[in-house]
PDB file of N, CA, C and O in Angstrom:
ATOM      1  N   UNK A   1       9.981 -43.173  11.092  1.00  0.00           N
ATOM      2  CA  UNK A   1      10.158 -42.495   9.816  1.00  0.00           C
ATOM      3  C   UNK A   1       8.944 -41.626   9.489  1.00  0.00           C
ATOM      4  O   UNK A   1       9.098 -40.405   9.521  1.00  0.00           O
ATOM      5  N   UNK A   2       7.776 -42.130   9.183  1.00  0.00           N
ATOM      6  CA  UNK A   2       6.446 -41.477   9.379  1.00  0.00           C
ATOM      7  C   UNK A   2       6.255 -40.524  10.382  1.00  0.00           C
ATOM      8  O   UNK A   2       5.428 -39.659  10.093  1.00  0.00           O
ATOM      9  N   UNK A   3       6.860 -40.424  11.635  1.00  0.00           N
ATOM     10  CA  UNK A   3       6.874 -39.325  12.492  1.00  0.00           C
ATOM     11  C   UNK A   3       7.353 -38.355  12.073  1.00  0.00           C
ATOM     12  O   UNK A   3       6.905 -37.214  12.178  1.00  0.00           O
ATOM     13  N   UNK A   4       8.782 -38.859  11.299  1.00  0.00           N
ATOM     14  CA  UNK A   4      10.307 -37.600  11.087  1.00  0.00           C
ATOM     15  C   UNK A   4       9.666 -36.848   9.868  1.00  0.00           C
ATOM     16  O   UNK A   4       9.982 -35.691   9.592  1.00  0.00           O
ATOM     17  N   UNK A   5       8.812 -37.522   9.206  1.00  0.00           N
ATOM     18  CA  UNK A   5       8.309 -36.852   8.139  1.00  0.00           C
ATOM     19  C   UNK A   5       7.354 -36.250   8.192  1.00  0.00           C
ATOM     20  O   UNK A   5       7.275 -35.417   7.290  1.00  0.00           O
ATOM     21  N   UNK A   6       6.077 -36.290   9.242  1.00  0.00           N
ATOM     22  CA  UNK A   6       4.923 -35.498   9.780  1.00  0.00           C
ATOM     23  C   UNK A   6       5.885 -34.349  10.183  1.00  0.00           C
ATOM     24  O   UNK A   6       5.902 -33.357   9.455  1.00  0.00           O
ATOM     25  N   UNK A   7       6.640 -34.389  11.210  1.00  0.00           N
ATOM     26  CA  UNK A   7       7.284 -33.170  11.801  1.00  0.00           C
ATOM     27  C   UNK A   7       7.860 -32.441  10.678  1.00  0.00           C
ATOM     28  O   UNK A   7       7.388 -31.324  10.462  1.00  0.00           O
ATOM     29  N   UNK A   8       9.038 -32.981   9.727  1.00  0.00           N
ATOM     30  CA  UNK A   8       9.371 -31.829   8.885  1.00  0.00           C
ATOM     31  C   UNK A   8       8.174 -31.434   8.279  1.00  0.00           C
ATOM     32  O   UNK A   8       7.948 -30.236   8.448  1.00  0.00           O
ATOM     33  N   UNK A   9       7.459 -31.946   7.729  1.00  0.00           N
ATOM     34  CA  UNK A   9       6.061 -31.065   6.813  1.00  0.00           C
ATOM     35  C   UNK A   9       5.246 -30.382   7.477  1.00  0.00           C
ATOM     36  O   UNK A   9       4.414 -29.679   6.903  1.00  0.00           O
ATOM     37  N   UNK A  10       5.335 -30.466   8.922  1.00  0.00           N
ATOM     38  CA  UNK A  10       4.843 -29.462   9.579  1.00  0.00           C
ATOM     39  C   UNK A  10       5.232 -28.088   9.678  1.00  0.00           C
ATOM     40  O   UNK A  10       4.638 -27.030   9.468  1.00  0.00           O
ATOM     41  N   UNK A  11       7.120 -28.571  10.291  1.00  0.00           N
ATOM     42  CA  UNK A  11       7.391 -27.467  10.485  1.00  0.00           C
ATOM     43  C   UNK A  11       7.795 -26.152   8.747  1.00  0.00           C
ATOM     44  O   UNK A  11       7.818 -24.931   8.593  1.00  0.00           O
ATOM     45  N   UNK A  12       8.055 -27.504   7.736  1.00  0.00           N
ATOM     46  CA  UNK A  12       7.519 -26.236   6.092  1.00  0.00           C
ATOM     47  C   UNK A  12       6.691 -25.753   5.952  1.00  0.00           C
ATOM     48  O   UNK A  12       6.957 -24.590   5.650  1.00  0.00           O
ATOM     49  N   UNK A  13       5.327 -25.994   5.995  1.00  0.00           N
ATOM     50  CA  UNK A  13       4.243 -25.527   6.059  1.00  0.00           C
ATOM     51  C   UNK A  13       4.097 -24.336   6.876  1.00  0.00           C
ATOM     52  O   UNK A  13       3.582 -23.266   6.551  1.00  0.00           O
ATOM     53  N   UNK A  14       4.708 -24.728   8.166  1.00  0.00           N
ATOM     54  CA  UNK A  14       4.683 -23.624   9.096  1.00  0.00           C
ATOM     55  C   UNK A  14       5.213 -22.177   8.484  1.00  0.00           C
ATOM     56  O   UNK A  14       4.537 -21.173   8.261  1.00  0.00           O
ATOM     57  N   UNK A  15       6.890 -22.420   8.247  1.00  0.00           N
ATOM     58  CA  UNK A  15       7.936 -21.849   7.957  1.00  0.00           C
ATOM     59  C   UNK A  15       7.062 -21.127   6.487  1.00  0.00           C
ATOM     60  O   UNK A  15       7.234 -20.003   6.015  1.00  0.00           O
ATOM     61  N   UNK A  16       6.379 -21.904   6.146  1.00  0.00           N
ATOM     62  CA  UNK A  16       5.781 -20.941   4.501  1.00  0.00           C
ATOM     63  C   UNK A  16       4.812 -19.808   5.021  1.00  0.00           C
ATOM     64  O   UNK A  16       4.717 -18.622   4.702  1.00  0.00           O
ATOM     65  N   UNK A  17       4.060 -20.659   6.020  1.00  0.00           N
ATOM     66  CA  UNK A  17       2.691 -19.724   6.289  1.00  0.00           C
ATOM     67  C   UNK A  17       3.563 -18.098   6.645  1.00  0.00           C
ATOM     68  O   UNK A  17       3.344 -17.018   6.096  1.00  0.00           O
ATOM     69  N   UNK A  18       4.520 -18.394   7.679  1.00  0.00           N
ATOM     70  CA  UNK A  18       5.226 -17.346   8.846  1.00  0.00           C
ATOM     71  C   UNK A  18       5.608 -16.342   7.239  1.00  0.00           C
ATOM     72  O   UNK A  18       5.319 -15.145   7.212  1.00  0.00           O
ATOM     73  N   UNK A  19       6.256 -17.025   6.028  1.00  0.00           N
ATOM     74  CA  UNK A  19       7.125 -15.914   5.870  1.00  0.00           C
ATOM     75  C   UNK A  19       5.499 -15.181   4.667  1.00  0.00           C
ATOM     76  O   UNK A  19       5.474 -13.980   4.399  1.00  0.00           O
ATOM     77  N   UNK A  20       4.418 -16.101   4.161  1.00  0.00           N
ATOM     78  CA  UNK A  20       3.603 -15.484   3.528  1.00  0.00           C
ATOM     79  C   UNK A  20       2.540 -14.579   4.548  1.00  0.00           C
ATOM     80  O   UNK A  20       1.727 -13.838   3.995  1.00  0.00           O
ATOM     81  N   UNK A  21       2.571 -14.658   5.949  1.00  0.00           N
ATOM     82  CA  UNK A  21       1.924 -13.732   6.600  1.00  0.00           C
ATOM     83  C   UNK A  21       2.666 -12.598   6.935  1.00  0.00           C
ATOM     84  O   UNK A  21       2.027 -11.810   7.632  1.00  0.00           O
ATOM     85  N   UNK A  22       3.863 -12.242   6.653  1.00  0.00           N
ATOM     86  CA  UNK A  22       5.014 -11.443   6.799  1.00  0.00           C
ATOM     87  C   UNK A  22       5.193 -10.567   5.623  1.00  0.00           C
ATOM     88  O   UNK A  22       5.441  -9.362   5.623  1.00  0.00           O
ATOM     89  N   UNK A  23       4.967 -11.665   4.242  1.00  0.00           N
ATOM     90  CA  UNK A  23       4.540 -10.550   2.854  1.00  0.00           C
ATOM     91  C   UNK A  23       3.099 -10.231   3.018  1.00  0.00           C
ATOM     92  O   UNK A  23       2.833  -9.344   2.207  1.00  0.00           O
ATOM     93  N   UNK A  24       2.375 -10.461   3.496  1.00  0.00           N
ATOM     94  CA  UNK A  24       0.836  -9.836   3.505  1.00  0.00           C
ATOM     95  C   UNK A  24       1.114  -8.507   4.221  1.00  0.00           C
ATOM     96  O   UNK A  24       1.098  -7.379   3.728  1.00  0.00           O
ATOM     97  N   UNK A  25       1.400  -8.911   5.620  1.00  0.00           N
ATOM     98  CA  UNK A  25       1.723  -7.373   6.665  1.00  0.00           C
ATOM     99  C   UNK A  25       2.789  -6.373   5.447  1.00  0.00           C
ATOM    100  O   UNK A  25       2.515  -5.176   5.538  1.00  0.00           O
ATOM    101  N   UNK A  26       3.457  -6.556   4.808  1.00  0.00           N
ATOM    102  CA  UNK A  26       4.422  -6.051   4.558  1.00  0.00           C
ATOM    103  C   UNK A  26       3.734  -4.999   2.789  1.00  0.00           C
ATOM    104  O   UNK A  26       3.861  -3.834   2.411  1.00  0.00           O
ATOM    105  N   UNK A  27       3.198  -5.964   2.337  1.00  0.00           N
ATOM    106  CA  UNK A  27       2.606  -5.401   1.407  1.00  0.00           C
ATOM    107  C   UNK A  27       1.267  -4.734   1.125  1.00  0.00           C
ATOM    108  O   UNK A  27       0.806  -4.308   0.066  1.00  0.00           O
ATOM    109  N   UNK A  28       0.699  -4.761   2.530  1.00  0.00           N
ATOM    110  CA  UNK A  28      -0.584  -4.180   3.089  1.00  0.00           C
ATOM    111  C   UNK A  28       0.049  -2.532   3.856  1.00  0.00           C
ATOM    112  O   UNK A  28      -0.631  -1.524   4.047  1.00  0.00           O
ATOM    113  N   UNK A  29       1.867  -2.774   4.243  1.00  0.00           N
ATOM    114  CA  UNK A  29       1.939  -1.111   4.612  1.00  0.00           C
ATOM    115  C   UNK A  29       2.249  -0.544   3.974  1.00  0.00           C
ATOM    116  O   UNK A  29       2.166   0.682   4.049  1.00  0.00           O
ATOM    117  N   UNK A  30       2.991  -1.476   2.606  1.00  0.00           N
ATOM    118  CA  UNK A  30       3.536  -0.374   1.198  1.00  0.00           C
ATOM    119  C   UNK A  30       2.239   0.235   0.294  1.00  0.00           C
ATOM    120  O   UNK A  30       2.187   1.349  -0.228  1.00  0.00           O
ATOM    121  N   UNK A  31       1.034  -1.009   0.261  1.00  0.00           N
ATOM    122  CA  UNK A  31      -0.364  -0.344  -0.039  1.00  0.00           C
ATOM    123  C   UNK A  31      -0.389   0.821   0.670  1.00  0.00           C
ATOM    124  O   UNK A  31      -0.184   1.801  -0.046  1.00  0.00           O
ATOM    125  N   UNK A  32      -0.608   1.112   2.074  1.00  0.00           N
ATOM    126  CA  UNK A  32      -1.129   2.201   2.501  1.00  0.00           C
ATOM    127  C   UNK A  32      -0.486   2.880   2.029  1.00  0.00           C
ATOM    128  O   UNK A  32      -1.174   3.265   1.083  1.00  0.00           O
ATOM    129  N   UNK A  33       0.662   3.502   1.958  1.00  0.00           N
ATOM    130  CA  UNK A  33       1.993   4.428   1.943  1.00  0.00           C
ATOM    131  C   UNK A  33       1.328   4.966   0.690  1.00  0.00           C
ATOM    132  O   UNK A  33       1.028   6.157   0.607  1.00  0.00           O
ATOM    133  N   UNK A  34       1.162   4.346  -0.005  1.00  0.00           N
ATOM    134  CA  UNK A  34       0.813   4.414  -1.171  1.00  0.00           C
ATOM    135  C   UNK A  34      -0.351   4.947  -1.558  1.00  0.00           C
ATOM    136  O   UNK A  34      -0.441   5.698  -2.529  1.00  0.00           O
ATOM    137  N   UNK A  35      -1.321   4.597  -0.831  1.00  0.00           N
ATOM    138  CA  UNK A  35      -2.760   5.255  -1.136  1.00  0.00           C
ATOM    139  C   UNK A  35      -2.531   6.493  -0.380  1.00  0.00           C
ATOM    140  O   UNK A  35      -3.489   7.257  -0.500  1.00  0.00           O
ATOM    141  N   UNK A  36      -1.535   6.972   0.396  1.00  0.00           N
ATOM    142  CA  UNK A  36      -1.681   8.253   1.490  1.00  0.00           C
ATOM    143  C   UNK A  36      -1.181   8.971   0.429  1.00  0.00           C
ATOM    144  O   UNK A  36      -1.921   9.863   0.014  1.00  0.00           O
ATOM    145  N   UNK A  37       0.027   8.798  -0.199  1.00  0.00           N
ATOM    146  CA  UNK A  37       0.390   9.697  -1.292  1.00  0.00           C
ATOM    147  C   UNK A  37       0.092  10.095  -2.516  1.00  0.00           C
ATOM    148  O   UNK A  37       0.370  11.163  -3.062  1.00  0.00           O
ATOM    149  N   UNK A  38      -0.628   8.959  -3.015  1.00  0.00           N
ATOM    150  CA  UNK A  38      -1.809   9.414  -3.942  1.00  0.00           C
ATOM    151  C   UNK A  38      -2.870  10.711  -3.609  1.00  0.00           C
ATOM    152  O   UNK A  38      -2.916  11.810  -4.162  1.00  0.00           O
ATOM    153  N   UNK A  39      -3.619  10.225  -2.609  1.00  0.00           N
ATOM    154  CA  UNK A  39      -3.888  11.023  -1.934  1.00  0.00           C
ATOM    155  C   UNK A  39      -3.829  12.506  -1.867  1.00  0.00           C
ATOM    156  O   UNK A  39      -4.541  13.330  -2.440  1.00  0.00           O
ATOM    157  N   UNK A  40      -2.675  12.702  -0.918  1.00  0.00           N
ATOM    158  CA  UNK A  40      -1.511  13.978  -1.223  1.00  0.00           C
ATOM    159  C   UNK A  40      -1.776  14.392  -2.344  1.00  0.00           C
ATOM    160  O   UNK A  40      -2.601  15.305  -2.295  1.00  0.00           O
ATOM    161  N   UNK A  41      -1.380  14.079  -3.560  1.00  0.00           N
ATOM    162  CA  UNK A  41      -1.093  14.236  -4.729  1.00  0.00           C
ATOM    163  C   UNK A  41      -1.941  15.016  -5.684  1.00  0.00           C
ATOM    164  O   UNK A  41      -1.738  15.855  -6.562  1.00  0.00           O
ATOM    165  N   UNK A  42      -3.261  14.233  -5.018  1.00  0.00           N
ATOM    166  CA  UNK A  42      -4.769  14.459  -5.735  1.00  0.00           C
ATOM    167  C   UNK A  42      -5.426  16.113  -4.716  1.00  0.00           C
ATOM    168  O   UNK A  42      -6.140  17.039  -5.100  1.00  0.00           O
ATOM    169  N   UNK A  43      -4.800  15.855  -3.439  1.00  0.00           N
ATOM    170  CA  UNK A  43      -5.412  17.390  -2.957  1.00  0.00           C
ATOM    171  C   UNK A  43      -4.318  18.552  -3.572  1.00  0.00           C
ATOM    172  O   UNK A  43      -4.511  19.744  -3.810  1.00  0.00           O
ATOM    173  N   UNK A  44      -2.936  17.610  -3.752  1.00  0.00           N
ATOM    174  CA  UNK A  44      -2.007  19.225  -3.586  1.00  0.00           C
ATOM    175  C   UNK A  44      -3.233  20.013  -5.726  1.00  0.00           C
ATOM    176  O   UNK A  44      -3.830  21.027  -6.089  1.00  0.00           O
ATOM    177  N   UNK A  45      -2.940  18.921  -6.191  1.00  0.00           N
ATOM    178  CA  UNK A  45      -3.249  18.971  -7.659  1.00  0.00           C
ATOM    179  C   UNK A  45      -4.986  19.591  -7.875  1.00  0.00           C
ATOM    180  O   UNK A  45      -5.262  20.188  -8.916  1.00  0.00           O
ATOM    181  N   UNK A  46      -5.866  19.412  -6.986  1.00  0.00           N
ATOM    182  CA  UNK A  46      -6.953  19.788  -6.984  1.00  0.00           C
ATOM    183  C   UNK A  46      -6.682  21.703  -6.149  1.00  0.00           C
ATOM    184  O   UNK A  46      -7.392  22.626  -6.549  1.00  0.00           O
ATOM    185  N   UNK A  47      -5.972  21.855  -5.425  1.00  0.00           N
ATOM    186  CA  UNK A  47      -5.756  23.092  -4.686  1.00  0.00           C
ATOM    187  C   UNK A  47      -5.219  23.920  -5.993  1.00  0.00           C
ATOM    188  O   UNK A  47      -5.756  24.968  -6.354  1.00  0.00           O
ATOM    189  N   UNK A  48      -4.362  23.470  -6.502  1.00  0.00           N
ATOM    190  CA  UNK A  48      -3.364  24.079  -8.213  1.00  0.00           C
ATOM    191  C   UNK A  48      -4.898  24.840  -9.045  1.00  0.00           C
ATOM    192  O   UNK A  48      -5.240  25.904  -9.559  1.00  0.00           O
ATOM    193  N   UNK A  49      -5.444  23.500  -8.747  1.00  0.00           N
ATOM    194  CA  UNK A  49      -6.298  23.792  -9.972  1.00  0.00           C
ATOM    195  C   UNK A  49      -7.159  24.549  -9.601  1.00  0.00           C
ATOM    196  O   UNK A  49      -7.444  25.304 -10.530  1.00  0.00           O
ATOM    197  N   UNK A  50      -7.798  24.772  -8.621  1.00  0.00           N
ATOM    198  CA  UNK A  50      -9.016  25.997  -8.084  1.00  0.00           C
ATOM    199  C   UNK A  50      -7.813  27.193  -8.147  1.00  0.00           C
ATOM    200  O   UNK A  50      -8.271  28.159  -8.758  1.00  0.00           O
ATOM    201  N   UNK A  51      -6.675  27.384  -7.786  1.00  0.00           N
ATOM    202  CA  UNK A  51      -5.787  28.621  -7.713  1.00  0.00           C
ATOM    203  C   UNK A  51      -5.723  29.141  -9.260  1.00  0.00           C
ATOM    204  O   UNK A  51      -5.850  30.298  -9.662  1.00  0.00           O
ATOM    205  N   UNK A  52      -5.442  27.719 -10.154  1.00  0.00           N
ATOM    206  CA  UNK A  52      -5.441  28.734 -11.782  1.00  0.00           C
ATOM    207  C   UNK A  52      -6.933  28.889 -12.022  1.00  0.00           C
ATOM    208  O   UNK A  52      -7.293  30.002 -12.405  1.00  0.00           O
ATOM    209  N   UNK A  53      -7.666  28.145 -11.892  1.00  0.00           N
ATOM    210  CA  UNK A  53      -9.058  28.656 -12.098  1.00  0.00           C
ATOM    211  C   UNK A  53      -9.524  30.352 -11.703  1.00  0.00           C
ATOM    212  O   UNK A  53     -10.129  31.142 -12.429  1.00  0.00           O
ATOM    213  N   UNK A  54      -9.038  30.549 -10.391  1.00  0.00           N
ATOM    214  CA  UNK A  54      -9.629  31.953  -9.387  1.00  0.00           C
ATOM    215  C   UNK A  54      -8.596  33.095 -10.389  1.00  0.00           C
ATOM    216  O   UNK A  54      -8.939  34.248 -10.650  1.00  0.00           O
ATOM    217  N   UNK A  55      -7.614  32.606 -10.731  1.00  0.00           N
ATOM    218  CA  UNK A  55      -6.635  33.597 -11.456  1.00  0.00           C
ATOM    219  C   UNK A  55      -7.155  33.902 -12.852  1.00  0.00           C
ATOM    220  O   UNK A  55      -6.940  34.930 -13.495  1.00  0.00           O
ATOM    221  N   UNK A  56      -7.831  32.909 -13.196  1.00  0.00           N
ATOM    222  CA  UNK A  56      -8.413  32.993 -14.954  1.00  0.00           C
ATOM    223  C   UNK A  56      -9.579  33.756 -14.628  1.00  0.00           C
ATOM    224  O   UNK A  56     -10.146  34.412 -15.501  1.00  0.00           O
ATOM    225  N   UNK A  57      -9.983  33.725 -13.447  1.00  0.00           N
ATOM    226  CA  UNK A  57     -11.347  34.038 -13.686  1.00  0.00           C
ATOM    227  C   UNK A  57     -11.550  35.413 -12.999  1.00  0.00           C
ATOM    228  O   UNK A  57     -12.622  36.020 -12.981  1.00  0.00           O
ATOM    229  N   UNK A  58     -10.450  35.808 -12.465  1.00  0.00           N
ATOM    230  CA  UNK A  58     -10.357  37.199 -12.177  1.00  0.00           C
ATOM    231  C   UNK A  58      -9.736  38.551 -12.654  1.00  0.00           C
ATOM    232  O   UNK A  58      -9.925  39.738 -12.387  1.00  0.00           O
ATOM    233  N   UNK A  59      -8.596  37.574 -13.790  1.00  0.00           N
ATOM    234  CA  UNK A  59      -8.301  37.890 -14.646  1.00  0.00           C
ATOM    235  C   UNK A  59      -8.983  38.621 -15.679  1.00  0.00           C
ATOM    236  O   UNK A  59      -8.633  39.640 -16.275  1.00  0.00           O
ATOM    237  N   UNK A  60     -10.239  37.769 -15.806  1.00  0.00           N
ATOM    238  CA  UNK A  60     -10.855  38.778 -17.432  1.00  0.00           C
ATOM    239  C   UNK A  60     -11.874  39.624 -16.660  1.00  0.00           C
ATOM    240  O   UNK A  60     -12.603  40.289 -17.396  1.00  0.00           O
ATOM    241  N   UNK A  61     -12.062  39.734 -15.513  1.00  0.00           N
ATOM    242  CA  UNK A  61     -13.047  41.129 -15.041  1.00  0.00           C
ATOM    243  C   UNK A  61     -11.919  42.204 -14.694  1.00  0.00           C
ATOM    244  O   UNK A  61     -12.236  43.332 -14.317  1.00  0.00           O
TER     245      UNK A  61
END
């Protein structure tokens, strides 16, 4: 009995670790995805902004 019960609590433990190292990988590539498009976001939005800047500023000469 003490055996049957070492083995199942092994193999839960196991079965928990497998599926919480599976949300780590998993939520470590939606992080990236995520920081790449931020990213993106912040150059397309910084490029905008030097373009209306060069236009304002060529504008009044």
């Amino acid at each position: 009995m003490a055996l049957t019960n070492f083995i199942l609590t092994v193999a839960g433990v196991s079965a928990v670790v497998l599926l919480l190292r599976t949300d780590v990988k998993q939520s470590a590539g939606i992080f990236r995805r995520n920081v790449r498009h931020i990213r993106q976001w912040l150059e397309e939005e910084s490029v905008s902004a030097t373009k209306t800047l060069l236009c304002i500023f060529f504008q009044d000469r």
